[in-house]
C-alpha positions, 0 to 999 in steps of 0.5 A: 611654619613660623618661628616662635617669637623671639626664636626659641620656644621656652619649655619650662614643664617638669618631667621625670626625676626633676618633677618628683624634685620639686614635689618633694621640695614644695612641702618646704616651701613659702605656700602662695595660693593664686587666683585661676587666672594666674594659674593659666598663666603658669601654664602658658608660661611653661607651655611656651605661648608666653615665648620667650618668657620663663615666668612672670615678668620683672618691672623692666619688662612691665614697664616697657610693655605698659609704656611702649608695647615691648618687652625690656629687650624691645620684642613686641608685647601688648599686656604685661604678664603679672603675678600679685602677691597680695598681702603675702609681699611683705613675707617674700624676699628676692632670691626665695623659692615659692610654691605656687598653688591653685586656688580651690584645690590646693594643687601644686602648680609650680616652684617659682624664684622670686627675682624681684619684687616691685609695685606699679600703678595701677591706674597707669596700667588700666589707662595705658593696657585697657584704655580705661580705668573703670572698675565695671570694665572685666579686664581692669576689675582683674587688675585691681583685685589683685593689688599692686605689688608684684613679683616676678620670676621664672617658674617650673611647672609641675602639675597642670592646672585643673582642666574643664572635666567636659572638654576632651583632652585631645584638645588641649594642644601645646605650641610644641604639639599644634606644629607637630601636627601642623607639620604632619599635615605638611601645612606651612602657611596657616591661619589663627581665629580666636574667639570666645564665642559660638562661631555664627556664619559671619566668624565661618565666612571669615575663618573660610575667606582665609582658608583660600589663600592658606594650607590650613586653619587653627580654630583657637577657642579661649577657654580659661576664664570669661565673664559671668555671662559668657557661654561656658567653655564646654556649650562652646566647643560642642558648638566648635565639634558640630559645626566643624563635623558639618560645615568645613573640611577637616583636612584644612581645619584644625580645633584646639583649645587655648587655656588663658584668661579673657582680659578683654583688652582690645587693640592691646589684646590684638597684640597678646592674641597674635603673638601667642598664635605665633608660638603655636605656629600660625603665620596668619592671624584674623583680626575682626571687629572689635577685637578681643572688645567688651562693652563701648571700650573700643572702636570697632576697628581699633585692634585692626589700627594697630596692629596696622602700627605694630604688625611688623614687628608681629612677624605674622601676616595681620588679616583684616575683616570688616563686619559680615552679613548675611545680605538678602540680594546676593543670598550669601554671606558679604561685608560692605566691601561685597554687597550692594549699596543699601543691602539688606542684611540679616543681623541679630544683637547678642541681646536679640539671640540671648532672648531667642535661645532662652526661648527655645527659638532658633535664630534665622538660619542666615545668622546661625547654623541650626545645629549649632542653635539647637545647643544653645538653646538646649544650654540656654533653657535648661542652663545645665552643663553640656558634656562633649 
């Protein structure tokens, strides 16, 4: 199994005396009320799938993320780790413990030492991390809402923010938890997929190429926040459950849920994406087409060109995939590299399916398995929440 990056894997969750310390201690506190977002990003920090950061990140290390893809001591990083203190800046001051709140139900997340407090450019930030600055873009609109001063710090969680009421609890499996039950199945070598879709035959083709040469797969949702039009978390893991339950072997296949936020990154994403499943103990990461893209940001195999550049410094065996289909000649699932020359492929836009799904049509059986269709369509038409 591989060690977490930067070799220890950080635990900053408060438990026993020390949580009823801090929750006592928090009425006296500075009150910062933060966006969800952040809030999932306490608790990757606490969790240990920010390894080996303890809190929100200083300027060094901001800086060094930004301009070179490293943290300040020169581990690899991708997309720096900030918490915005908006229009509380100004009353903060070095050295201040704070209580951080979730935004809707005032729930005390976790206390945080504000080491310091620094501004950055955001446009540098957008350009470099996101390759763009346009505000239509999710990840720079996320950005820029915030602001631009920062504080960073470390930070102990005390309660853990308020989860989806119709995802089961089993799911929510932190890095300590997933090795533990990676090392119960005697696995060594396994492998990462990230999504925040339904997974069609194309995403199984791939999650089951990299099954042959591992002891197992983590099927690793994000389910903290997406874009408005994104399928809703819950719709997606009863996708997960039916196609799992049917269409592999639940001995090799694992399915927890990550809590993060999409920041739609791309290539930069790749890196966060890949690093994060290393702290939860994967030695393989699947990295497709356009991965972690939105919109015509990136080109389609950009995140696989650098993570060609940068893989090393991963410590995670990088798995490329180019586009798969459907392929009428061969009847079964196959890329460029394995079907014909001038194959017929079976492919759907995601316009195309939306359109189908919201009527009640099921997409060819070739693009998607009809279980996982018939939840979609029951989502689509009735856009009601699906409990799991």
């Amino acid at each position: 199994m591989n060690q977490p990056h930067g070799g220890v894997l950080v635990n900053r969750i408060a438990g026993g005396d020390r949580k009823s310390e801090l929750e006592a201690l928090a009425p006296s506190l500075f009150q910062l009320t933060i966006e969800d977002r952040y809030g999932a990003d306490v608790e990757m920090i606490a969790n240990g799938a920010f390894s080996p950061l303890t809190g929100f990140m200083n300027r060094a290390d901001a800086e060094a993320t930004i301009n070179a893809m490293s943290l300040a001591n020169g581990l690899l990083w991708g997309i720096p780790i900030l918490l915005p203190a908006g229009d509380a800046f100004d009353q903060l001051r070095e050295g201040q413990q704070i209580a951080l709140l979730e935004k809707d139900t005032g729930l005390l997340l976790a206390v945080m030492t504000v080491e310091e407090k620094f501004t950055l450019d955001l446009n540098q930030l957008a350009v470099k991390c996101f390759k763009t600055n346009d505000a239509k873009h999710p990840g720079v609109a996320a950005i820029f809402n915030g602001g631009n001063r920062f504080i960073g710090g470390p930070l102990e969680l005390v309660n853990r923010p308020t989860r989806h009421e119709e995802i089961d609890a089993k799911y929510y499996m932190d890095p300590a938890e997933t090795r533990a039950e990676f090392a119960r199945r005697g696995w060594k070598t396994i492998v990462a997929f990230q999504t925040r879709n339904p997974i069609h035959r194309a995403h199984e083709y791939l999650i089951k190429c990299a099954q042959e040469i591992v002891d197992g797969a983590l099927i690793h949702p994000i389910v903290g926040e997406t874009k408005p039009d994104d399928i809703p978390a819950p719709v997606r893991m009863r996708c997960y459950e039916v196609l799992v339950s049917n269409y592999f072997n639940p001995d090799n296949t694992l399915i927890s849920v990550l809590p993060t936020a999409m920041r739609y990154a791309g290539p930069r994403e790749a890196i966060n994406h890949t690093l994060i499943r290393k702290n939860y103990g994967c030695t393989h990461m699947i990295i497709g087409r356009d991965h972690a893209g939105v919109g015509t940001y990136y080109g389609t195999y950009e995140a696989q060109q650098l993570m060609d550049e940068v893989g090393d410094r991963a410590g995670m065996t990088i798995l490329k995939f180019e586009n798969t289909f459907y392929c009428r000649e061969t009847q079964g699932m196959a890329s460029s590299k394995t079907a014909p020359r001038n194959a017929t492929q079976v492919s759907l836009s995601g316009t195309m399916v939306r359109e189908m799904l919201a009527k009640g049509q099921r997409p060819p059986a070739e693009f998607t398995r009809a279980e996982v269709a018939d939840i979609l369509i029951e989502w689509a038409t009735s856009k009601q929440p699906i409990t799991t």
